[in-house]
C-alpha positions as CSV (number, residue, x, y, z in Angstrom):
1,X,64.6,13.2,-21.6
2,X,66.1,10.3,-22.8
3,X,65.0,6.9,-21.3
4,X,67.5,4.6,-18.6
5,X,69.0,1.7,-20.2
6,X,67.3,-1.7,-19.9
7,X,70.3,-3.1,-17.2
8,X,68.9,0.2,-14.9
9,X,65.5,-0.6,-14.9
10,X,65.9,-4.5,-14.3
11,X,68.0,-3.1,-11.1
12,X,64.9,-0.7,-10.2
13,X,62.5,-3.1,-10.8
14,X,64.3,-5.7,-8.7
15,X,64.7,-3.0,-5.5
16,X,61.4,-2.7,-5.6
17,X,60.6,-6.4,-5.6
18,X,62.9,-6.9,-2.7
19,X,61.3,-4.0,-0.9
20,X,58.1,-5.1,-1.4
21,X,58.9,-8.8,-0.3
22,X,60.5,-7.4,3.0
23,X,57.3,-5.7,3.8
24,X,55.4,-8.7,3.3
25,X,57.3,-11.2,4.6
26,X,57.7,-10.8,8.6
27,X,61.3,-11.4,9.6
28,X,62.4,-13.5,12.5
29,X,62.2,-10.6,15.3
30,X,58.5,-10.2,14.0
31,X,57.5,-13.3,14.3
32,X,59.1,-13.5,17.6
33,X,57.7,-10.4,18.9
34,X,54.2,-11.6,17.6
35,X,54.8,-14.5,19.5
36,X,55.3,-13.2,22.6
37,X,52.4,-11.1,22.3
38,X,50.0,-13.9,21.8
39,X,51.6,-15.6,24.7
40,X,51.5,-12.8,26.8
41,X,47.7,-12.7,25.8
42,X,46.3,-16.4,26.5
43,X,48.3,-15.9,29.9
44,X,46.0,-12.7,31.2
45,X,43.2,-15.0,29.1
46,X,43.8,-17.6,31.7
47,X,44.6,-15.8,34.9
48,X,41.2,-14.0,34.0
49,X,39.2,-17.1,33.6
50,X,40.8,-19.5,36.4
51,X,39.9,-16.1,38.8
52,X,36.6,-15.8,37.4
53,X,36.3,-19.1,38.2
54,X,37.7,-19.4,41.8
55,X,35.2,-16.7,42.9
56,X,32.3,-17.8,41.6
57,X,32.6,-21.3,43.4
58,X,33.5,-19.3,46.1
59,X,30.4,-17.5,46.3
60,X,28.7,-20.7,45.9
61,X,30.3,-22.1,48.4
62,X,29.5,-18.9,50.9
63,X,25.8,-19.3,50.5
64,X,25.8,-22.9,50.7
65,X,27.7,-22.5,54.0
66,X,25.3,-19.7,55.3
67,X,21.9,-20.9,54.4
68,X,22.6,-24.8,53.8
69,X,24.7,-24.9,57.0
70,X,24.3,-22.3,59.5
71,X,20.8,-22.3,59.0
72,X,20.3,-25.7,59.6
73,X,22.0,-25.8,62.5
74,X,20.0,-23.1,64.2
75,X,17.3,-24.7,65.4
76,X,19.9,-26.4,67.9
77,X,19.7,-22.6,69.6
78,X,16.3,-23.0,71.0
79,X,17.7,-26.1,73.6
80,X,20.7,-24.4,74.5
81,X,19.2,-20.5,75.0
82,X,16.6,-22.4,76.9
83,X,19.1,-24.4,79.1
84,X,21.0,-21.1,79.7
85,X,17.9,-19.1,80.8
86,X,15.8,-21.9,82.6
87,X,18.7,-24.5,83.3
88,X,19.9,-26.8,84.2
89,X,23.3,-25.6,82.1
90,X,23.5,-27.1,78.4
91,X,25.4,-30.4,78.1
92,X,26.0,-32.0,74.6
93,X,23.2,-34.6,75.8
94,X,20.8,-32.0,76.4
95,X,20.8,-30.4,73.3
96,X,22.2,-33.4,70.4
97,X,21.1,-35.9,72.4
98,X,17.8,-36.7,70.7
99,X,19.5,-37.7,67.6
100,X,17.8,-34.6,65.5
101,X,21.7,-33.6,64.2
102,X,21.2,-36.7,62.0
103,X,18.6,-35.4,60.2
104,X,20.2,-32.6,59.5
105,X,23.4,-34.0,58.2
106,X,20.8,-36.8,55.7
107,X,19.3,-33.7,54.2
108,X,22.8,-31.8,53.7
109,X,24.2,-35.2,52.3
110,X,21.3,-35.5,50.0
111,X,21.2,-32.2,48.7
112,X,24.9,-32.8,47.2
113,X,23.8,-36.3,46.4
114,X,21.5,-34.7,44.0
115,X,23.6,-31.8,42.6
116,X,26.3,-34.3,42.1
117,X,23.5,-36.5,39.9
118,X,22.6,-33.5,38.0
119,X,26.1,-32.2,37.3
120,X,28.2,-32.8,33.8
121,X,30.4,-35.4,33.6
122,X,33.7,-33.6,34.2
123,X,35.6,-35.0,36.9
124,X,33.6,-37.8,37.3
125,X,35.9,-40.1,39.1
126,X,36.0,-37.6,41.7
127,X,32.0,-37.4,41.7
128,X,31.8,-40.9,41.8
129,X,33.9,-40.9,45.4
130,X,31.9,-38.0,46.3
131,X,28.5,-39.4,45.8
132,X,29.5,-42.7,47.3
133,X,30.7,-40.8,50.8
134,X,27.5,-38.7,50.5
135,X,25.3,-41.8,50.5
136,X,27.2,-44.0,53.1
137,X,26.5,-40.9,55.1
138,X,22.7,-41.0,54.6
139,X,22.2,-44.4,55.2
140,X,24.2,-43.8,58.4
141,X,22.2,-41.0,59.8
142,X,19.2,-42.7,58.7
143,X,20.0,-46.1,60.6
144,X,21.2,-44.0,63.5
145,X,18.2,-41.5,64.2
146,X,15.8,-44.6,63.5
147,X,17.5,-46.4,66.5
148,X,17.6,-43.0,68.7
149,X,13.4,-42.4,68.1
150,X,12.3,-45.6,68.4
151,X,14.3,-45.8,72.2
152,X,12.6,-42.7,72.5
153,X,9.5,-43.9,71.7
154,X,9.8,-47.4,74.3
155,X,10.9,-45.2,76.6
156,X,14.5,-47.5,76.7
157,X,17.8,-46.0,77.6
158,X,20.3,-45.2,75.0
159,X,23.8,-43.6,74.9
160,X,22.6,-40.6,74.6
161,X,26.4,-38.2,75.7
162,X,27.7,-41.1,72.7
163,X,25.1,-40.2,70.4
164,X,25.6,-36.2,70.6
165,X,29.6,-36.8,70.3
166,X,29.3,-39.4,67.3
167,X,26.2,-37.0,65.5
168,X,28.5,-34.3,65.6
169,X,31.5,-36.1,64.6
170,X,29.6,-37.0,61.3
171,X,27.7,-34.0,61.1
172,X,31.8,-32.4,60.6
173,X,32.6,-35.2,58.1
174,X,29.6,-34.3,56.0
175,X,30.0,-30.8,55.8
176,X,33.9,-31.5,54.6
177,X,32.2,-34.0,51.8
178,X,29.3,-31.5,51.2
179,X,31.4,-28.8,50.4
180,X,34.0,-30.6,48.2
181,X,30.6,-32.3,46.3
182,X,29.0,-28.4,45.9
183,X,32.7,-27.6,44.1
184,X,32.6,-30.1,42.3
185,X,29.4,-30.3,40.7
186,X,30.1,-26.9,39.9
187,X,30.9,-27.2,35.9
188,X,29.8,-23.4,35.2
189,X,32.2,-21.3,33.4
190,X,31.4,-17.6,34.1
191,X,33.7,-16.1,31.2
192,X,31.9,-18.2,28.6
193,X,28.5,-17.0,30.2
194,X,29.6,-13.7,29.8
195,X,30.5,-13.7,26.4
196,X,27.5,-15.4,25.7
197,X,25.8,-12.4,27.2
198,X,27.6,-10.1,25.6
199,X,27.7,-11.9,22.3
């Protein structure tokens, strides 16, 4: 068999280099498509973590409504189930009018005091704002309930219809404040505790 002449096998050698090179080197609807497939990725990434996010400070937020707040307000049942069944009928003075709501509201307001102390730094300017709301709050209640027991104590007459209005008034306020301060102190991330997990 007699052998192809050397201008043939420089033109088979140099199809095979450019078939080779094609192969290797992605062309422009490759690199596109790639692309768009990373993109496509880091979105469901995202959506995944920003949802895994979202409802774990919502369950946070759940519990710290239901045993932070409900419970704390339950012991304002006993006054008004008593009222009902004994009477006279429950008034606002009857049952806030001792001033107790305020100490209900300081230990709410210090609880997110503290969680907001103990947090990262993220978001601090927000913290900061938080924090300061949560101990204007305190002081308040404190001041307040000091002034409602010790006219309790001298047996001296107080405001007592202005004293259940303004205790629950505040007592709303804090709970708004408390619950921002609960998401906010918040800096878990639960898909980076998973993988850690997993990893």
């Amino acid at each position: 068999m007699c052998a192809g002449s050397p201008n043939t096998l420089s033109a088979e050698l140099r199809k095979i280099f450019r078939l080779k090179k094609k192969s290797i080197i992605p062309t422009k609807e490759q690199n596109a498509s790639a692309t768009q497939t990373k993109k496509g990725l880091g979105e469901r990434f995202l959506v995944r973590v920003q949802s895994e996010e979202f409802l774990h400070r919502l369950q946070k937020l759940l519990r710290w409504l239901l045993f932070g707040v409900v419970v704390g307000f339950l012991p304002f049942a006993y006054p008004a189930i008593k009222s009902i069944v004994v009477g006279p009928p429950p008034t606002l003075s009857s049952i806030f009018g001792r001033g107790d709501l305020f100490l209900v509201t300081a230990t709410l307001v210090a609880a997110s005091f503290g969680d907001l102390i103990a947090s990262g730094k993220e978001r601090a300017i927000r913290k900061i704002t938080a924090g300061f709301f949560c101990l204007f709050i305190f002081i308040i209640c404190i001041v307040w309930f000091g002034v409602v027991a010790s006219s309790l104590d001298d047996h001296t007459k107080y405001n007592a219809l202005l004293t259940s209005k303004d205790s629950l008034w505040l007592f709303g306020f804090a709970v708004l404040i408390c619950a921002g301060s609960v998401i906010l102190a918040d800096d878990l991330k639960p898909s980076k505790t998973e993988d850690n997990h997993h990893g």
